[in-house]
MIDREN-943049 format. One record per atom (N, C-alpha, C): x, y, z. Coordinates in pm, whole numbers, padded with zeros to 5 digits, always signed. Example, Ala and Ser with C-alpha at 12.3 -4.5 7.8 and 13.67 -1.06 7.14 Angstrom:
<atoms>
+01319-00569+00780/+01230-00450+00780/+01320-00330+00780/+01285-00225+00708/+01367-00106+00714/+01290+00003+00787/
</atoms>
This chain:
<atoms>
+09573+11646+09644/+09714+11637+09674/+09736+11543+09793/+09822+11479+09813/+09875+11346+09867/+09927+11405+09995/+09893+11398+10115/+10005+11469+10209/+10100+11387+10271/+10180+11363+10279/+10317+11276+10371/+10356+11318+10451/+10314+11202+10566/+10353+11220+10705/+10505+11132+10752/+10539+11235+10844/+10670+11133+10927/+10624+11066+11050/+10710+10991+11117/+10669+10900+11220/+10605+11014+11340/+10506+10954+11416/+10429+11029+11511/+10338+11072+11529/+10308+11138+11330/+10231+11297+11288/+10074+11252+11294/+09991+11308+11323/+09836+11240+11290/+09807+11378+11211/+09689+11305+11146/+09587+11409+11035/+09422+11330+11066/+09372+11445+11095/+09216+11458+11039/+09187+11356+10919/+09106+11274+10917/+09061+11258+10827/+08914+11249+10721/+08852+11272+10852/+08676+11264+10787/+08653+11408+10822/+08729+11476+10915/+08691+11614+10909/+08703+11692+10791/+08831+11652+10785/+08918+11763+10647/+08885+11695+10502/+08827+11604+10522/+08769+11532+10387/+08596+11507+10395/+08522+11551+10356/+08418+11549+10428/+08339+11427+10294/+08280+11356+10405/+08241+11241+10272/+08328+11115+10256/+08390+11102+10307/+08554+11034+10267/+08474+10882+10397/+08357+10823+10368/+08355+10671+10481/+08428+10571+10405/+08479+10496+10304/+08541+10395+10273/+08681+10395+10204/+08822+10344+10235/+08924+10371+10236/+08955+10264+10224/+09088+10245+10142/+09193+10129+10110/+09348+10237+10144/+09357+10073+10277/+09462+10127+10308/+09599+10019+10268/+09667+10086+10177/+09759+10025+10066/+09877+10010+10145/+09931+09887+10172/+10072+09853+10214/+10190+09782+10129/+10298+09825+10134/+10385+09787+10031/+10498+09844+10108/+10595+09708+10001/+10749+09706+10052/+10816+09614+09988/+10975+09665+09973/+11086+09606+09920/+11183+09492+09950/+11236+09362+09946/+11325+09324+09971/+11457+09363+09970/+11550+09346+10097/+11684+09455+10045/+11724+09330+09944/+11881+09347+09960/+11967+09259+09829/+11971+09095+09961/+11980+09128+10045/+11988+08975+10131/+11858+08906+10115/+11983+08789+10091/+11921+08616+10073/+11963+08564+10166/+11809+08479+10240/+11807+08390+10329/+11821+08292+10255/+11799+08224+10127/+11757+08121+10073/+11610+08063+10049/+11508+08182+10130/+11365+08164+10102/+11295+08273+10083/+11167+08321+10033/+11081+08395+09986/+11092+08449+10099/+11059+08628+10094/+10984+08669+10181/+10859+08721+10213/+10750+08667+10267/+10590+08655+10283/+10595+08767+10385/+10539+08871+10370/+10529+08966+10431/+10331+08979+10465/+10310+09000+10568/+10117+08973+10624/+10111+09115+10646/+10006+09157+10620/+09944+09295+10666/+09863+09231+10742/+09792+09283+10881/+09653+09222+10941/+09631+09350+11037/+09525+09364+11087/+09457+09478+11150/+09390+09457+11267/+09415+09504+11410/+09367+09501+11521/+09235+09586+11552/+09138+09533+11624/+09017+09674+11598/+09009+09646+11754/+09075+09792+11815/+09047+09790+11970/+08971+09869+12017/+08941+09847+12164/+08805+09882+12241/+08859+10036+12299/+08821+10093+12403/+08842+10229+12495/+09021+10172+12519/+09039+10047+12594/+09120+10009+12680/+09235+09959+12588/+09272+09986+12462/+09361+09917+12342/+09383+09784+12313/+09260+09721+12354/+09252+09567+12352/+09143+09502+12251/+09185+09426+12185/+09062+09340+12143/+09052+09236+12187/+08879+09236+12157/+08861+09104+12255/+08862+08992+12211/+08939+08951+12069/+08904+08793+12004/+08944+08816+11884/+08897+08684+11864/+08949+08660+11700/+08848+08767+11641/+08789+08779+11681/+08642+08885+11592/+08703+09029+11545/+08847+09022+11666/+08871+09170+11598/+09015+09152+11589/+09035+09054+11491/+09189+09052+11417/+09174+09016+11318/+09209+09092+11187/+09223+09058+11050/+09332+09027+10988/+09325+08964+10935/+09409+08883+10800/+09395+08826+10725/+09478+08763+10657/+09438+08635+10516/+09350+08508+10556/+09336+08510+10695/+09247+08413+10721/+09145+08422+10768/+09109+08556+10818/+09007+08584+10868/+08955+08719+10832/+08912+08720+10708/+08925+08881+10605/+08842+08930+10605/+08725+08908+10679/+08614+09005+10690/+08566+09026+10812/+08554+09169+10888/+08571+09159+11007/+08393+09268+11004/+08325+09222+11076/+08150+09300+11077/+08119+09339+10977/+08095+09227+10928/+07963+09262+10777/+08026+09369+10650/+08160+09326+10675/+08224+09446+10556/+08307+09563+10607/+08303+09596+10760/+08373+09706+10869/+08498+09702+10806/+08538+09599+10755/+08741+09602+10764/+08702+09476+10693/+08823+09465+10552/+08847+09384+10477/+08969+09366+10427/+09031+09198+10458/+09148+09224+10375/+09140+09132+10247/+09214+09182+10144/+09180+09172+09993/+09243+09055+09974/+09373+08989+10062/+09410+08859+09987/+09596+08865+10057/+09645+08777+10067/+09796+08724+10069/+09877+08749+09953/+09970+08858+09980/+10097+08814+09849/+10193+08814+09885/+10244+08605+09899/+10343+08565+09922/+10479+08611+09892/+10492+08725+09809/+10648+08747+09777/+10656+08887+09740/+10575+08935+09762/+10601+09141+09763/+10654+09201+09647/+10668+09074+09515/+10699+09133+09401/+10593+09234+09344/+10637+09293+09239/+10604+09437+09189/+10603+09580+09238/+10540+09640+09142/+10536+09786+09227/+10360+09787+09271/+10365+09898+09337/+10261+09950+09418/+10189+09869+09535/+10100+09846+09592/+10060+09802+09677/+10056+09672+09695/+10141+09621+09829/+10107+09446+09842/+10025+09378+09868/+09970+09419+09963/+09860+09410+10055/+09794+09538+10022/+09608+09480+10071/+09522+09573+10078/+09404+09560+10231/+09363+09666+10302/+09287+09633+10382/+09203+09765+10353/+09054+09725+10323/+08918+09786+10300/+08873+09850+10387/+08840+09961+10452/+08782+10015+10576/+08670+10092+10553/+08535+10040+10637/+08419+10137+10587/+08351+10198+10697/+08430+10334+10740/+08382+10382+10866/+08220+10337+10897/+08201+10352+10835/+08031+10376+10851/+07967+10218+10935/+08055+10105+10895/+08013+09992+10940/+08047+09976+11071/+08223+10033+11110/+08243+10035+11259/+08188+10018+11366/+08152+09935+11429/+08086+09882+11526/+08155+10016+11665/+08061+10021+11741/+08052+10162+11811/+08146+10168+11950/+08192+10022+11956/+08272+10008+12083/+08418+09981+12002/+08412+09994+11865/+08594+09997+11874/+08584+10142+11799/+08733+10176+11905/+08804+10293+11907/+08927+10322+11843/+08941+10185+11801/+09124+10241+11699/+09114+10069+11688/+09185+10096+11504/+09234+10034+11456/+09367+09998+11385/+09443+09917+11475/+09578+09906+11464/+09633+09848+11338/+09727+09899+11216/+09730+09871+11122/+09854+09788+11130/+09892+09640+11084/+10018+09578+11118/+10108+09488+11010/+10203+09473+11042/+10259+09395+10871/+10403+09297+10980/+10361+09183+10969/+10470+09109+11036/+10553+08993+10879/+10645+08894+10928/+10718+08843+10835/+10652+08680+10934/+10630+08619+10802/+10549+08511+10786/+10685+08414+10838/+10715+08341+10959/+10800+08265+10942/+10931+08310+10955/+10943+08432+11014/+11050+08544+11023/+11153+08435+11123/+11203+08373+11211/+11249+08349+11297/+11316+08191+11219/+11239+08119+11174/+11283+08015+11129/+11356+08008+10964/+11268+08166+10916/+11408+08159+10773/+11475+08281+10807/+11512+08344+10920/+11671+08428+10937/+11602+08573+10900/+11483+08611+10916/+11440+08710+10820/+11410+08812+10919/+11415+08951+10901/+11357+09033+10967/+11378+09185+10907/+11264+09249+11002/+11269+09433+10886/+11354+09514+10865/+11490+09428+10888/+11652+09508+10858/+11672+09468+10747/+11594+09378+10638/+11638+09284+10502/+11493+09389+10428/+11401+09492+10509/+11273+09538+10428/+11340+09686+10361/+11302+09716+10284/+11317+09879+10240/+11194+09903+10150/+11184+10010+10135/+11114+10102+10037/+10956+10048+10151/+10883+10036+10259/+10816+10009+10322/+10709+10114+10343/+10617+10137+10318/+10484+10251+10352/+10363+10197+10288/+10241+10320+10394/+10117+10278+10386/+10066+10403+10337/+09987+10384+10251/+09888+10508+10189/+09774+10486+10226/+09707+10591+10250/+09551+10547+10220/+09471+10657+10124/+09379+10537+10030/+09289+10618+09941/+09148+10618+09942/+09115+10685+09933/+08913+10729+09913/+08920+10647+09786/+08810+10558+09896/+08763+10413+09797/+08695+10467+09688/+08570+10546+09678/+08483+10596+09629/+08551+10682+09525/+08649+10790+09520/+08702+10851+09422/+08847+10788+09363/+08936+10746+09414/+09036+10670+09388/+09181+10780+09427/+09102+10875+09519/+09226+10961+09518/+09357+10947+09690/+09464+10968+09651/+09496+10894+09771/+09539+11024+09833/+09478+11043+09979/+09463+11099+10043/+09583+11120+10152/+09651+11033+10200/+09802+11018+10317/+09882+10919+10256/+09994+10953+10256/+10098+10868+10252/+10198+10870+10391/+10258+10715+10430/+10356+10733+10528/+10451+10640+10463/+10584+10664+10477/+10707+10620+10465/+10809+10598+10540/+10796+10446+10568/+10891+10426+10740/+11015+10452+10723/+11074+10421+10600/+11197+10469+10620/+11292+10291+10670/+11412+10327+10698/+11479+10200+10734/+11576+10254+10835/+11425+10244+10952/+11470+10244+11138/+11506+10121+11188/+11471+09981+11088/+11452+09870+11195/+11545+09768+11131/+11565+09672+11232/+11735+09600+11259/+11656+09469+11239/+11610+09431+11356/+11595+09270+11408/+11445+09267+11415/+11365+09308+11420/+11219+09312+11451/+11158+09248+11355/+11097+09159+11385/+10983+09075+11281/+10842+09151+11292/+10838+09222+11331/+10653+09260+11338/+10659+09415+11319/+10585+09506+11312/+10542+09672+11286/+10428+09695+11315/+10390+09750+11384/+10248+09879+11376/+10313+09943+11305/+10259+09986+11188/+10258+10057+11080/+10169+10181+11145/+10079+10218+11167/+09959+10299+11188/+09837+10285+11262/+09785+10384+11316/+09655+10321+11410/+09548+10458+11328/+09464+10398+11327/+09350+10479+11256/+09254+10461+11445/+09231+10631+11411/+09107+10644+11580/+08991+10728+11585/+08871+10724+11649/+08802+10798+11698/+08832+10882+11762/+08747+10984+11750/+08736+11104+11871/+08618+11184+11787/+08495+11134+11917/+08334+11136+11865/+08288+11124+11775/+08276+11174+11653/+08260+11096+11522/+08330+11074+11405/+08463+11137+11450/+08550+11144+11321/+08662+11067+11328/+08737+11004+11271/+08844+10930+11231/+08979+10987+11180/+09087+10983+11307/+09186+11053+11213/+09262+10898+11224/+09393+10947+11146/+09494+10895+11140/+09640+10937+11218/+09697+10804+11265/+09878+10840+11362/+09928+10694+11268/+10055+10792+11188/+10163+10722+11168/+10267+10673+11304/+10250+10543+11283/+10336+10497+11407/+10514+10429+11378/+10464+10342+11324/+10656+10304+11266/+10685+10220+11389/+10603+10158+11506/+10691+10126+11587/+10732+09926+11558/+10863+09895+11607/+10910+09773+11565/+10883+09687+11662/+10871+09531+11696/+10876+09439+11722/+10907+09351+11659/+11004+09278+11795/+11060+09171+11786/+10973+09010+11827/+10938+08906+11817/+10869+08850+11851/+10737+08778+11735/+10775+08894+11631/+10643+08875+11537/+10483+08884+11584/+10430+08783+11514/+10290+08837+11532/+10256+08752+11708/+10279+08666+11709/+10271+08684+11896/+10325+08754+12000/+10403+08846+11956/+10433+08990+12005/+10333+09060+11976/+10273+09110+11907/+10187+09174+11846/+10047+09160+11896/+09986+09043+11894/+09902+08971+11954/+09922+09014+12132/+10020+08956+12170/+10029+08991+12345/+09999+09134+12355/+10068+09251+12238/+10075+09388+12304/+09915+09426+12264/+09847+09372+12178/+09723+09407+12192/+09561+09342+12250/+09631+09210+12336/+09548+09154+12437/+09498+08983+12420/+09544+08962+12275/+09504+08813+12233/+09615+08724+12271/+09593+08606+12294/+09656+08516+12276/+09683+08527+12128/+09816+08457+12113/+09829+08431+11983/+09858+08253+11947/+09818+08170+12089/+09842+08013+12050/+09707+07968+11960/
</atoms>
């Protein structure tokens, strides 16, 4: 059974699932009825931070351009320029087991490609949430559903996946930024030039 969380809530997840090291964490979302006059490219990408909520480099930021992060640790599956269909837009691969031992949370994120120069931002997104499923059985384990909190903000933490000694839970976060992904980038320690 699927459990659904609201903004804030964390769950256990390698405790209460025992066995559960590789996960796809499924992101997806709607265009409202507004037209800018251009596509909207929506990015999932993933921060992998240290004790101090920082990463230290490109080594620990994922995306369509840089999709494999330690030998398979975190994978993202590919770009889809226009968020058509149903179910998942984006995909990012997570295999506890590879986690390199100095990151402590991994920040899950979805900004708008170009948000500022075509008029676009997560007040034009709906139907927006992240699931995650046990790679290994196909069963999906959390669902979160942001809901439509956000106005002007080009960027989201969607979720931070964390340690605490050997287990991995999950915090639905929902929080918005404005600025896009060099907002995003600054609040988690990179340059983004």
């Amino acid at each position: 059974m699927t459990i659904s969380l609201s903004k804030g809530q964390r769950i256990d997840l390698t405790k209460t699932n025992p066995g559960l090291t590789k996960v796809v964490i499924g992101l997806g979302w709607d265009i409202n009825k507004y037209n800018t006059g251009q596509d909207y490219d929506l990015d999932a990408s993933a921060f992998l931070l240290d004790a101090n909520g920082k990463a230290k480099g490109i080594e620990d930021f994922l995306f369509y351009n840089n999709a494999n992060l330690y030998n398979g640790a975190v994978v993202h599956t590919g770009d889809n320029r226009t968020g058509e269909g149903d179910g998942d837009d984006e995909q990012i691969i997570l295999d506890f087991s590879k986690v390199p031992a100095h990151i402590d949370r991994i920040g899950i994120t979805v900004t708008i490609h170009e948000a500022q120069q075509r008029n676009q931002n997560f007040g034009h997104v709906s139907n927006a949430f992240v699931r995650l499923v046990d790679a290994v059985s196909d069963r999906e384990v959390l669902r979160y559903d942001l809901g439509e909190d956000f106005s002007l903000e080009t960027a989201v933490v969607i979720c931070e996946l964390y340690r605490q000694g050997t287990d991995w839970k999950f915090q639905a976060i929902g929080s918005g930024f404005s600025g896009g992904l060099a907002a995003l980038c600054k609040n988690y320690g990179l340059d983004a030039q």
